[in-house]
C-alpha positions in Angstrom: 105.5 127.8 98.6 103.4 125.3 96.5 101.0 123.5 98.9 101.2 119.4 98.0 98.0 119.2 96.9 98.7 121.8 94.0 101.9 119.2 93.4 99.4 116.8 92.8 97.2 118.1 90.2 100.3 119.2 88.5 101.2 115.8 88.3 104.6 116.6 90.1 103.5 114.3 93.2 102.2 110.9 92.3 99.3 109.4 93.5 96.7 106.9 92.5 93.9 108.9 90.6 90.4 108.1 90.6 88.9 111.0 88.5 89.9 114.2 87.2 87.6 116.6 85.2 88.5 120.7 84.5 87.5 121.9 88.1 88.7 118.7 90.3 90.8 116.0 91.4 90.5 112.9 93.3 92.7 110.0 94.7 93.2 107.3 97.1 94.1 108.7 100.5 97.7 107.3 101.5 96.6 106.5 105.1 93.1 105.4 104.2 90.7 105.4 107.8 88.2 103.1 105.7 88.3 100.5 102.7 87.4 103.4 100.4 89.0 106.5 101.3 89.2 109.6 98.3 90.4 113.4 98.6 88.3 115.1 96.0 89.8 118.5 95.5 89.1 121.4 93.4 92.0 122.5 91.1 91.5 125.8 91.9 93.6 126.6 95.6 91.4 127.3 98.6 93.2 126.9 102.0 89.9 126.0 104.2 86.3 126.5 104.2 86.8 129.8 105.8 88.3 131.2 103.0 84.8 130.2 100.4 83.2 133.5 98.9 79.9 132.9 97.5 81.8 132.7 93.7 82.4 128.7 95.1 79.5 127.8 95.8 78.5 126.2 92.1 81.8 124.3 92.7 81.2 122.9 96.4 77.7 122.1 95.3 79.6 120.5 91.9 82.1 118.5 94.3 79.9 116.8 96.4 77.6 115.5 92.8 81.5 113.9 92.1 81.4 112.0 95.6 78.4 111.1 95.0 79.1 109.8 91.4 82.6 108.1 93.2 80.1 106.3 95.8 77.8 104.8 93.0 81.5 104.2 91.4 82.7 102.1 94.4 79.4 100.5 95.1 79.1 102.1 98.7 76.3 104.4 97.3 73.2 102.0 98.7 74.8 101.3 102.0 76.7 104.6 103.1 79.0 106.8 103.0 80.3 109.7 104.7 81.8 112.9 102.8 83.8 115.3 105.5 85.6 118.5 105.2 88.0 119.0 108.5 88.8 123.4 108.9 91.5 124.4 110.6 94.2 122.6 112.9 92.1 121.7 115.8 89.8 119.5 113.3 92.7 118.4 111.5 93.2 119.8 108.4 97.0 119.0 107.3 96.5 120.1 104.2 95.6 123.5 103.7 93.5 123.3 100.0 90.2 122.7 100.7 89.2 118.9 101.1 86.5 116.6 100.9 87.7 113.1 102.4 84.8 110.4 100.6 84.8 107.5 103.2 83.2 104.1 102.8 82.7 100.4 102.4 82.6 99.7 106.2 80.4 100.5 109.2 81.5 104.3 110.4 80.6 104.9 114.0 79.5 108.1 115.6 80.9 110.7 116.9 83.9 110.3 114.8 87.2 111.3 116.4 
């Protein structure tokens, strides 16, 4: 079965779209946990971090330059942001393709969760 995130890319899901190139995808998270909350996502599936071979690592390294070009986008770039990647149930993945939740534009405490 075709994870929801795959539905998305596809353009089968809708959702509100803040980039796409020819490796990834982002969009607004729909329950956002800060005034700017994106998914960035490659379009290539991979369940969790567990399942990276060292052929990913030019696009994890590629995915976190697009959060960082989505900060300077959102103007949170100067006064932080947080970029997070939850593996497995107990750190609450729900959706299992790979994740990277960009979270900003208020003060984000520590620990979180």
């Amino acid at each position: 079965m075709e994870c929801i995130f795959c539905k998305i890319i596809k353009g089968e899901i809708p959702s509100k779209k803040v980039y796409e190139d020819e490796k990834v995808f982002a969009f607004e998270d729909i329950h956002p946990q800060a005034p700017v909350h994106i998914l960035i996502i490659p379009k290539e599936h991979i369940c969790s971090i567990s399942d990276l071979d060292k052929e990913h690592d030019s696009l994890m390294g590629y995915i976190l330059r697009v959060a960082a070009k989505l900060a300077e986008e959102k103007s949170i770039n100067e006064t932080g942001y947080r970029v997070v990647i939850n593996c497995g149930p107990d750190a609450g993945q729900a959706v299992f393709h790979i994740h990277f939740h960009l979270l900003g534009a208020r003060s984000l405490k520590w620990p979180p969760g």
